[in-house]
N, C-alpha and C positions, 0 to 999 in steps of 0.2 A: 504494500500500500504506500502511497503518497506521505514523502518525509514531511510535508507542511500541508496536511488534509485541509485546511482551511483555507489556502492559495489556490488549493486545487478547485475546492466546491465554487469558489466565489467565478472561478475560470469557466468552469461546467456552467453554472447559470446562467451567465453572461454571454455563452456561445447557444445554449437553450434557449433562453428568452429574446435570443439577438438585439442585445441592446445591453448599454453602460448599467453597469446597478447603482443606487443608490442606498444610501446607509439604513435606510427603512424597511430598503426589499429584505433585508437576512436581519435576525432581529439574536442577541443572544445574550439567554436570560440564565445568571448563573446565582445559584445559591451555596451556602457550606459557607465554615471558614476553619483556619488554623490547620492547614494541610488536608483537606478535605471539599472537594468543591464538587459539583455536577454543574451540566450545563446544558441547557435546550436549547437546538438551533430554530427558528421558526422562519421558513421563506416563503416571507408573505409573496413574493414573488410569484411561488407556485401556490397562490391558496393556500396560506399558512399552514402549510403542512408541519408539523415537528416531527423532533430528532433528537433525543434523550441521548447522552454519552455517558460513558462509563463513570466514575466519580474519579478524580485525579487529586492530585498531590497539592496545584496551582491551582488559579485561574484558567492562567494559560493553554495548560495541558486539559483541559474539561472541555473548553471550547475545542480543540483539536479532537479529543473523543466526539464529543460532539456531529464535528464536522465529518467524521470516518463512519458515524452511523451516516447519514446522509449521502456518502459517498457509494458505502456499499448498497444502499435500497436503488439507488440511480443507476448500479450496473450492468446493466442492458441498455437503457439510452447513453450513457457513457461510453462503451461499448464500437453503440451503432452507429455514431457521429465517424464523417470524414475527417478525417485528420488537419489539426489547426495550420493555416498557414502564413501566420507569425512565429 
């Protein structure tokens, strides 16, 4: 999987919904604290679908689970997409 799941989904949507995102389209809502976080990714983009990630250490690392659930449910249209040509 994707060293930076988060660069990747925001990449995936952007070439899905063909057009720039904006900070509203992907929304990520994280709770926990003191080494323990989770994070839901919500892309409003696609009908606020969510994306629960595993619970992590950070912040950081939460929104990455986060974004690796999302990446794997998209793996068929990820997939099926032409290859980017940037």
């Amino acid at each position: 999987m994707a060293d930076n799941p988060k660069s990747e989904l925001i990449n995936f949507l952007q070439r899905y919904c063909g057009r720039t995102l904006t900070k509203a389209d992907v929304l990520w809502n994280k709770t926990g604290s003191a080494g323990s976080f989770q994070c839901i990714a919500r892309l409003v983009c696609l009908n606020g679908q969510e994306f629960a990630g595993e619970p992590a250490g950070t912040e950081k690392e939460a929104e990455q689970n986060a974004a690796r659930q999302a990446l794997e449910a998209f793996a068929a249209e990820i997939s099926a997409m032409p290859p980017s040509t940037s």
